[in-house]
C-alpha angles and dihedrals in degrees: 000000000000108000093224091061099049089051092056092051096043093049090050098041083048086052092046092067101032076055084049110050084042089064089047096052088048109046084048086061096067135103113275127200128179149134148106142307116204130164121229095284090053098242095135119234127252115213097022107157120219110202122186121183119194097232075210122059092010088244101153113201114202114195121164133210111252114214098299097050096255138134145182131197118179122186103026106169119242110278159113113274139204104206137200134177111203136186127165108268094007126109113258122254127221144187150130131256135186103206109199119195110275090016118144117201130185112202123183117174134180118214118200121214124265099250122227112266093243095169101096083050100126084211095055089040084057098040086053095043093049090039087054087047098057085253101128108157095061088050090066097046087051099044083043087059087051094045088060089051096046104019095166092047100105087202095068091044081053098052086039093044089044089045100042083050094053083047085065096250093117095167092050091047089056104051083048086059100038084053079053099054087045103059092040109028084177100068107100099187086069084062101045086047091047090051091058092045093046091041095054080045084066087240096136085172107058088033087061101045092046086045086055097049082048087056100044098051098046109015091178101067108096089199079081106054086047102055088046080050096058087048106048086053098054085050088055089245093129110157075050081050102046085041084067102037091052093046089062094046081061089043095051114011081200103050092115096180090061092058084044089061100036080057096067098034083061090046098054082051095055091238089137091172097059089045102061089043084057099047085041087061101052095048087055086052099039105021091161097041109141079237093063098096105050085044089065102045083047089045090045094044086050093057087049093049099048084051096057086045 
């Protein structure tokens, strides 16, 4: 074979894979995004649509989930994103994401169902209206009517489990509730509702640990801290307990049980002070609170007692 041919074919056939492995090198040096979409019960979504719009330029990437819920994006320029996950009768999920060059980013993301309105349900309308009422046992019989309507809505297995309990059939209250937790493990007022029923059951273990998921989904409602509070004073923590007391006074300046609370924590401390601040604030927020009167003793034994002191 001529020399000069070989040359050239070797030489081409050398710049083919240099071209190659150029190619390689670059394309592994792009963006990569990729993951999963499931819904609560963690079956993934087919036909989930991942759109990502650069804030920037206005570009939109659409990508969607195969079968198994998966999906794979390479060679997203570097940018910042607005991103939404999407899937017919699913609530829509957002974010933003930076994307650098040669990043690589696993996303897996749950989307819960849209739940049915159900507030315009005349059986709900009634259930709320007795259950605001004291009626409770026609609260149940009316949420009961709901439930067979939307058996998979946990609001209507939290009305039915906080009426059924005020009806005095705690165990079956409770079942309704824990079905509750179980098919919205977001809704932070079941927890808070399961902490006061586990706590009343005289189970400081599960309360707390219900009072802690109430707090961590929703850290600005003050019923949670509460409700720690109760249970971390039953179990004679009690700087854990006024932490928590005190936490829901911040949280609601007019929450008079917590300084109620607070109150007694400070007493078995032998903060007598405090205690009587604390007693003092709640008098100026309940004065006719069935409680006044025993507040006052309490506030008026504390001040004898600082002066013999």
């Amino acid at each position: 074979m001529d020399k000069k041919k070989v040359f050239r074919w070797l030489a081409c056939f050398l710049l083919f894979f240099f071209c190659l492995g150029f190619w390689s090198l670059a394309s592994a040096q792009e963006a990569v995004l990729k993951g999963q979409v499931k819904d609560e019960a963690g079956l993934p979504l087919k036909g989930a649509r991942i759109i990502l719009l650069d804030i920037k330029s206005g570009n939109k990437f659409t990508i969607k989930t195969g079968k198994d819920g998966k999906f794979f994006k390479v060679g997203l320029p570097s940018s910042q994103y607005r991103l939404a996950v999407e899937s017919d009768g699913y609530q829509t999920y957002e974010r933003e994401l930076a994307v650098n060059y040669g990043g690589e980013y696993d996303l897996d993301v749950t989307l819960r169902k849209i739940l049915p309105n159900i507030d315009q349900d005349r059986d709900f309308l009634e259930g709320v209206a007795f259950f605001k009422e004291g009626n409770y046992a026609q609260a149940v019989t009316s949420f009961e009517k709901v439930l067979k309507k939307y058996p998979e809505n946990p609001v209507i297995y939290y009305n039915l489990g906080i009426s059924t309990i005020r009806n005095g059939q705690k165990d079956e209250g409770l079942a309704y509730l824990e079905k509750a937790s179980s098919l919205s493990p977001k809704m932070s007022e079941v927890y808070i509702a399961l902490a006061e029923v586990y706590f009343s059951e005289g189970d400081s273990g599960k309360a707390r640990k219900a009072a802690e998921e109430a707090i961590n989904l929703e850290p600005a409602n003050p019923k949670g801290y509460y409700n720690l509070g109760l249970i971390l004073y039953k179990s004679g923590q009690m700087d854990e307990a006024l932490a928590s007391f005190i936490t829901a006074t911040k949280l609601d300046p007019g929450f008079s049980s917590a300084y109620y609370q607070a109150g007694l924590a400070y007493v078995v401390k032998s903060q007598f002070k405090e205690a009587i601040g604390c007693f003092e604030k709640f008098l100026e927020i309940e004065p006719q609170a069935p409680e006044a009167g025993r507040v006052k003793s309490m506030i008026e034994d504390l001040k004898k007692q600082i002066k013999e002191s």
